[in-house]
N, C-alpha and C positions, 0 to 999 in steps of 0.2 A: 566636540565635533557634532554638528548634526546630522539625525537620521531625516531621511524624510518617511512624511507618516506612511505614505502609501504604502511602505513595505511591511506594514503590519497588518496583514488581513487577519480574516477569521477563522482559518485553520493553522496558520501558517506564519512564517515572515519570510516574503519574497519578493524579490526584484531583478530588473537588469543586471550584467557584469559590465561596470567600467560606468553607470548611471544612477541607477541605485546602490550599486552593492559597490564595495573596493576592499583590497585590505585593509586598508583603514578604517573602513566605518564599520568590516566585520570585528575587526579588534575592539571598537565602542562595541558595537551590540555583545561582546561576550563580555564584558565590565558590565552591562547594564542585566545579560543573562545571570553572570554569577552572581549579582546585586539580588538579584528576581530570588534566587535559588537559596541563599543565604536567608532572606528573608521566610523560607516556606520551609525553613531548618535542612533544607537537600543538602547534602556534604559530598557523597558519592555517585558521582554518574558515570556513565558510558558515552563514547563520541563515534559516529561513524561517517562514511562519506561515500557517496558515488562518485562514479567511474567521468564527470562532465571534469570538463580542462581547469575550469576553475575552482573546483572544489580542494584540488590540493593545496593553494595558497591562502583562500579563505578559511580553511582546516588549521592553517599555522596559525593565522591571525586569530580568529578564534580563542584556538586552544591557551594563546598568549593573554588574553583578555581573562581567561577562565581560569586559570593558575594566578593570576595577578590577585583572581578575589579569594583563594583559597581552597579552592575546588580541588577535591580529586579525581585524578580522570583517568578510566582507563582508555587508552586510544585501542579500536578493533579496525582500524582501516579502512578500505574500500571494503565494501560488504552493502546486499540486499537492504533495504528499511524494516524490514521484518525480525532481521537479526538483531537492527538495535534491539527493539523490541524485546526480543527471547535473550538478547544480553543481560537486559536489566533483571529479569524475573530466574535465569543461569545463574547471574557471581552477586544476588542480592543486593543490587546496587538502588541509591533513592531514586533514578532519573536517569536520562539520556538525552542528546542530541543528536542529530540526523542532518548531516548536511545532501538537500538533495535538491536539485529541479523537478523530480519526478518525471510527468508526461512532457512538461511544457519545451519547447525548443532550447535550441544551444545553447543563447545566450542569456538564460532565464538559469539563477540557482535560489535556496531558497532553504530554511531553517526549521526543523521540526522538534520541537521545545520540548518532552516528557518531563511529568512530575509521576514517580510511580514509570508503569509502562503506557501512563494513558498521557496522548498529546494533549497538550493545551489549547484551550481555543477560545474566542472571543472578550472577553471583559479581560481572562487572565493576559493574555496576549497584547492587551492595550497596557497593560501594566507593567510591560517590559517598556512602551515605549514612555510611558511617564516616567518612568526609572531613567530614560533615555535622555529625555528631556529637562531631568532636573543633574542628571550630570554629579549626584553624589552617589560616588561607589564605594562598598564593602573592598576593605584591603586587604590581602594574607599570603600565605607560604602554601602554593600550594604544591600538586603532587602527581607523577604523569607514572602510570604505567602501559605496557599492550598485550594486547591479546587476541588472540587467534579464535573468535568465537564461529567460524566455516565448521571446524571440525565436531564441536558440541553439537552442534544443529544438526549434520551429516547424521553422528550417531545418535541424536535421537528420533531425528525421522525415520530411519532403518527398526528403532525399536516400537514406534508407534506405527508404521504402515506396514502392510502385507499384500503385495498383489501377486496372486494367483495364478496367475499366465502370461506366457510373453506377450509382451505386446509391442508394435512399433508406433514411435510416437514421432513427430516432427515439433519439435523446438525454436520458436522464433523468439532470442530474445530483445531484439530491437538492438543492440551490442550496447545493451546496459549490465547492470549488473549481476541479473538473475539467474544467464547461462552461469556462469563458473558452478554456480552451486546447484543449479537445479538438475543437470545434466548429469551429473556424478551420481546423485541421489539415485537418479531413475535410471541408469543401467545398476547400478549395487539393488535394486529393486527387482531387477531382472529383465527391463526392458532394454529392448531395440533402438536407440535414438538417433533420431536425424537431424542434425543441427543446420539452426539458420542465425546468419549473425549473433553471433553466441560470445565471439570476442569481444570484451570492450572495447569500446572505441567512443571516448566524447565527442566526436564531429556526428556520430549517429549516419553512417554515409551513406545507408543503407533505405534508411527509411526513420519518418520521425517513431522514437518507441509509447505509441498510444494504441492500444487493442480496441479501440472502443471506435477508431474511426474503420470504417471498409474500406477505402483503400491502403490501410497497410497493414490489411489482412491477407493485399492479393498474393504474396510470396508464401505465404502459408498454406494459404486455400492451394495453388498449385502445387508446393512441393507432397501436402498429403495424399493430393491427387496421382501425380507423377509417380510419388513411391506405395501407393494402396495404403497407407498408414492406418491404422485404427484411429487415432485422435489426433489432433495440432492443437499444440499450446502455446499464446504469446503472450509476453509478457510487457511489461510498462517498464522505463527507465530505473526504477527502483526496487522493484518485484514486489508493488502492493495491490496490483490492480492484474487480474486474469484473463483473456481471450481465449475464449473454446471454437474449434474446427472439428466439427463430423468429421465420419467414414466416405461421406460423403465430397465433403469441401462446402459444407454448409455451416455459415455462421451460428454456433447457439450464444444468445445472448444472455445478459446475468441472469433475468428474471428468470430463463428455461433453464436456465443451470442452475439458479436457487430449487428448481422443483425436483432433479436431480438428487444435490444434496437433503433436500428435506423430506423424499421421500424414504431415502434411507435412515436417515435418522429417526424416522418417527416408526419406522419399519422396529429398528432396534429396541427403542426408548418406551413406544407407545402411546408416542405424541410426546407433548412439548410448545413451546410458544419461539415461532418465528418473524423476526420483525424486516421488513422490507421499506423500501421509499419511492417516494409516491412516481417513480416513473415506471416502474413497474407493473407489468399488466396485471389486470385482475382475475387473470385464471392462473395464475401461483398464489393468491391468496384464495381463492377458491379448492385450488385444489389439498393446499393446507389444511384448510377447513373439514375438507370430504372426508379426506384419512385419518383427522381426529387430532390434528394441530390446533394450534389459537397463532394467529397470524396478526400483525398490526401493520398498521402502515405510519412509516414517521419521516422524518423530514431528510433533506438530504445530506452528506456531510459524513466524511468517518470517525469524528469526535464528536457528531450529536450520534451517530447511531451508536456510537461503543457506551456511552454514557447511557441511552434507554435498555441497548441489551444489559447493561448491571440491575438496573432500574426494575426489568421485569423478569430479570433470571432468564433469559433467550439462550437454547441453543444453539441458532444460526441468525445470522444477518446478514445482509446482502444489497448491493447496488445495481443497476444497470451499468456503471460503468465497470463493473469487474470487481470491485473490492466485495471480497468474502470474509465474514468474521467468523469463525468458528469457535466456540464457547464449549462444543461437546468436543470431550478425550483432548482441547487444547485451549489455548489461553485467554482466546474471544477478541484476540486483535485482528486485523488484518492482513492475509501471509496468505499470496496466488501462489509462493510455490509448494508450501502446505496443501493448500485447495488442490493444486491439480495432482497430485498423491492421492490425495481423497478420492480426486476423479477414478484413478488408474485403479484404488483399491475395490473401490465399486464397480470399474467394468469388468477386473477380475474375479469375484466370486460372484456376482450374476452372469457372468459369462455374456453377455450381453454388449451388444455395439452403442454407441452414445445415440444413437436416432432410435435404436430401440429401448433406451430407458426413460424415453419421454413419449412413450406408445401411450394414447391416448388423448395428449396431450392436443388441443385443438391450434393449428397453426394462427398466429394473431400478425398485424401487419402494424406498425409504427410508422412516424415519420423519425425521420432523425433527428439529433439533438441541431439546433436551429443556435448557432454562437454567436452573438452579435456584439460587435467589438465596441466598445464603452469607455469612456475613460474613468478612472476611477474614483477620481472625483468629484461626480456628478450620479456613479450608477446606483448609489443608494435613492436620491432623488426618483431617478429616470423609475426604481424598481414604487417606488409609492407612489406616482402620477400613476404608473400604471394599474396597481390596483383600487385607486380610485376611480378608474374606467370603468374596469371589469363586473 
């Protein structure tokens, strides 16, 4: 059966449901995953899935492909993408998969490949589809177990954070996946929480879950308003990307939150090397700088940034869209509901409001991220006409 290529990007494998994707061709692509895996000697993975309507039956088909080549799997269910993640590096497993759409709409799911705890990306990711392509798969017996990796995580965030004062927070989790577990977390932490769309719900009814767009920050920005909240934190369909809301109901963006976290850190450590991407102002790498960090700027992408933070031994990494990597007292993947722990641990021992831990900070003004819809096709073209403009 064929894939078409398109669903093989460069972080990722994604597509429509019922277009690109079916259960059927998720059953090829897990014959051609478990081909991939078998080949890079992976034996044992972890599988998890978001809360989107289709993830549960592309999860079966999947999972039926990936026992066909001999995989063993433990299945962890619906759960954050972060937890795959701390799954694999929890029960020592070689790998994992992630079935998720993350930000993108309804009808959009999509495949996050790990070798290790690090996703796969570009060249490796085209090698699943020539696997795809050539249609010889790895046979075998394989082996399904499950587990409940919620409460591992619950207890170690409890062991790794401390925050200091109550505090009330407002929770939008876009009704992905990130309320069930984030919520729990942070009242056993001692806070206040005011939940917004926190139930799962694949239809998303509430509002698309992307923290990175302002309009659907506005339920947030109001309810911290409404209830005087100390913070509002939202979250992305999968819990890997973070949205901070002031005391105020002012949006802080990654970059002012990377200076947040890194000013703490380097408080602690006494400097360190922070690496950011290039949408990020230049007064978070200045101000790295001032306080006796080493800052780089690298490209965008959370599998090229997890690969230079190894690269240069980085405590922190950070997007403008919200992905936080934290390398210090944790694993240096991706995990907003980590980060915003981080957050709450910081504003409880400065005692301090979030507009006030960015005192001094000079306000910078952006334009917004500008999308322009491209077929895919063609946008590698479209992106090299362009910079031979430029």
């Amino acid at each position: 059966m064929e894939l078409h290529p398109r669903i093989f990007r460069e972080y990722d494998i994604r597509g429509v449901e019922g277009e690109d994707l079916t259960p059927e061709t998720v059953k090829e692509l897990g014959y051609a995953i478990g081909t991939y895996y078998a080949q890079k000697e992976v034996k044992r993975i972890t599988l998890g899935r978001d809360c989107r309507l289709s993830s549960e039956p592309f999860h079966d088909a999947l999972l039926e492909g990936l026992l066909s080549c001999g995989m063993e799997v433990t299945d962890l269910g619906i759960c954050p993408t972060p937890l795959l993640y701390f799954s694999i590096v929890k029960l020592k497993v070689d790998g994992g998969v992630m079935i998720t759409g993350s930000h993108n709409p309804p009808e959009f799911n999509g495949f996050k490949v790990c070798v290790g705890k690090d996703a796969i990306y570009g060249p490796e990711i085209q090698k699943i589809r020539q696997i795809a392509e050539r249609g010889r798969y790895v046979r075998g017996k394989g082996q399904l177990a499950q587990y409940d990796i919620i409460e591992d995580y619950h207890r170690y965030i409890l062991e790794q954070i401390r925050v200091d004062r109550k505090l009330r927070v407002v929770v939008d989790a876009g009704n992905g996946t990130a309320g069930v577990v984030a919520v729990p977390i942070m009242r056993d932490l001692g806070c206040e929480v005011v939940e917004l769309y926190c139930e799962m719900d694949g239809h998303f009814p509430h509002h698309h879950p992307d923290p990175t767009v302002e309009a659907y920050m506005k339920d947030l920005i109001s309810k911290v308003r409404e209830t005087e909240a100390d913070v509002g934190i939202g979250y992305d369909g999968d819990g890997d990307r973070i949205g901070v809301v002031d005391e105020r109901g002012e949006i802080v963006w990654g970059d002012r939150l990377m200076i947040i976290f890194a000013r703490d850190i380097i408080a602690s450590r006494g400097g360190g090397t922070f690496i950011a991407e290039v949408k990020c102002s230049q007064v978070l790498y200045d101000e790295i700088e001032r306080l006796g960090g080493r800052a780089i700027m690298w490209k965008t992408g959370h599998s090229l940034i997890k690969d230079k933070m190894r690269k240069e031994g980085a405590l922190l990494a950070g997007e403008m869209s919200g992905h936080m990597f934290f390398a210090d007292r944790y694993f240096g993947y991706d995990d907003a509901i980590y980060a915003s722990c981080r957050l709450l641990e910081i504003m409880g021992k400065t005692r301090k409001r979030v507009s006030e831990l960015l005192e001094g900070i000079p306000q910078t003004y952006t334009t917004p991220e500008i999308r322009v819809d491209c077929p895919d096709e063609i946008k590698f073209q479209v992106v090299e006409r362009v910079k031979e403009k430029v």
